[in-house]
C-alpha angles and dihedrals in degrees: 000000000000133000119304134218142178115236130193125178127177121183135200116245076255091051098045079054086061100055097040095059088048092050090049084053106046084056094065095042107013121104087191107053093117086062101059102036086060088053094062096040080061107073123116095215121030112177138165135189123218089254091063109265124136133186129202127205132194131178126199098003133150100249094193122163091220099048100103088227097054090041094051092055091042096054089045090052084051094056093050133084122272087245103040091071145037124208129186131171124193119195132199093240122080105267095013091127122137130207132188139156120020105239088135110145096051123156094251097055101231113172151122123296124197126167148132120286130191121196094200 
């Protein structure tokens, strides 16, 4: 099955430029369009603030570095400012968390939750 993750990316109105232009790109010259635009169809949340922004969720994926879907977002990630995007990678193993970016403080309020549960 592989090993699963829980991915989140928000990006910036510049940022969702960016990818849109990739993405406009990747159509004319990528093989593997069809790819990554599945992959961003499969998100299980898709959202987007009236100032552009826009945040992608996925629960259970691959995250693998040499699936063309997952390279393509991460090259794009690489080419943005710092605060343009926010990446975070959840893992199925204690302490396998990612960060990247630092749009923190984004309008539709994407981060990381932590906390204490009982089932009782």
């Amino acid at each position: 099955m592989g090993y699963l993750s829980d991915v989140g990316i928000c990006l910036s109105a510049k940022g969702k430029e960016a990818l849109d232009a990739a993405l406009a790109e990747a159509k004319k010259i990528n093989e593997h369009f069809s790819v990554i635009q599945a992959l961003l169809d499969k998100a299980a949340v898709r959202i987007a603030a009236d100032d552009g922004t826009v945040a992608y969720h996925w629960e259970y994926l691959q995250w693998y570095a040499d699936y063309s879907g997952v390279s393509f977002i991460e090259n794009l990630l690489n080419t943005l400012d710092d605060d343009d995007y926010l990446f975070i990678r959840v893992g199925e193993s204690d302490g396998d968390t990612e960060y990247q970016g630092e749009f923190w403080n984004n309008p539709l309020g994407m981060g990381l939750a932590r906390g204490i549960a009982f089932d009782a």
